[in-house]
C-alpha positions in Angstrom: 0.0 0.0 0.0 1.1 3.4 -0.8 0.5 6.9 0.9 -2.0 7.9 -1.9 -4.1 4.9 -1.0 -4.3 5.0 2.7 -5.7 8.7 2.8 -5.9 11.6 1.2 -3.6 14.0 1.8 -4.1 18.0 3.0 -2.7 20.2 0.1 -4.0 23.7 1.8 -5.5 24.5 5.0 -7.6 27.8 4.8 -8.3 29.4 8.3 -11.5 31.2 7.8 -11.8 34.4 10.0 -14.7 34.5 12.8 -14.4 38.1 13.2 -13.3 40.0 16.3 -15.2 39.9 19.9 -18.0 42.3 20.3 -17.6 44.9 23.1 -20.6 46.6 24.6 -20.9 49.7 26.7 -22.8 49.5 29.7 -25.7 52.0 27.8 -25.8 49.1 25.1 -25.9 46.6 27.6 -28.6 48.7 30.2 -30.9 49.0 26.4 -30.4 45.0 25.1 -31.4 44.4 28.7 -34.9 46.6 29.3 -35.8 45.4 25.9 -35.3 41.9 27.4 -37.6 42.5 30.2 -40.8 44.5 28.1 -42.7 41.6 27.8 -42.4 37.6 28.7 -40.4 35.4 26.5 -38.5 38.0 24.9 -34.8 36.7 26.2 -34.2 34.5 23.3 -35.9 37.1 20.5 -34.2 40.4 22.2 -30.8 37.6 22.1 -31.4 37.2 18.6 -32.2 40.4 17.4 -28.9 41.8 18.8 -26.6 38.5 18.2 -25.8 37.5 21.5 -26.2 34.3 23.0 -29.4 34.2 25.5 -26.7 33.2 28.5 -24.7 35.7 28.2 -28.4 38.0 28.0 -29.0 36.5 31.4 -25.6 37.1 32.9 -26.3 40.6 31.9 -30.0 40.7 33.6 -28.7 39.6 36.4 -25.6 42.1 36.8 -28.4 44.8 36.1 -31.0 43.7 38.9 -30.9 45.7 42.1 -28.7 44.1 45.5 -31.1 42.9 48.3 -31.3 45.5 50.8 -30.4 43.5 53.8 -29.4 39.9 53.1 -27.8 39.6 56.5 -31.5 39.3 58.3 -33.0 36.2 56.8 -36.5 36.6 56.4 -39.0 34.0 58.3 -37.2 32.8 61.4 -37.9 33.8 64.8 -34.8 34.6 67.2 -33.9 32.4 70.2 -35.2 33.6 73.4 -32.9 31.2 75.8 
């Protein structure tokens, strides 16, 4: 068996360009992310529409959603008396 029978050979690799990463102000961001919110369902359409992927939609929801105001009293348990 020769080379040219076991396989064929690669003769040219072509490296096809995936463009450069996005970057998004926090404005862009804040805009994507009301949109997101306006009605239910619209994560995956508003993450289409703008050509990101609906995870990294989510990350931003969640980086935009207001802090608990005190997380350091948990809500429900009464305190020990003795």
């Amino acid at each position: 068996m020769d080379s040219e029978s076991r396989g064929a050979q690669v003769e040219r690799l072509e490296v096809v360009a995936t463009g450069r990463r996005r970057r998004w102000s926090e404005d862009e961001k804040l805009k994507i992310v009301l949109e997101s919110l306006q009605a239910p369902r619209q994560v995956a359409a508003t993450a289409r529409r703008y050509g990101v992927s609906r995870s990294l939609l989510l990350r931003w929801r969640r980086s935009f959603r207001p802090e608990p105001k005190d997380v350091a009293d948990p809500l429900g348990f009464v305190p020990r008396w003795w």
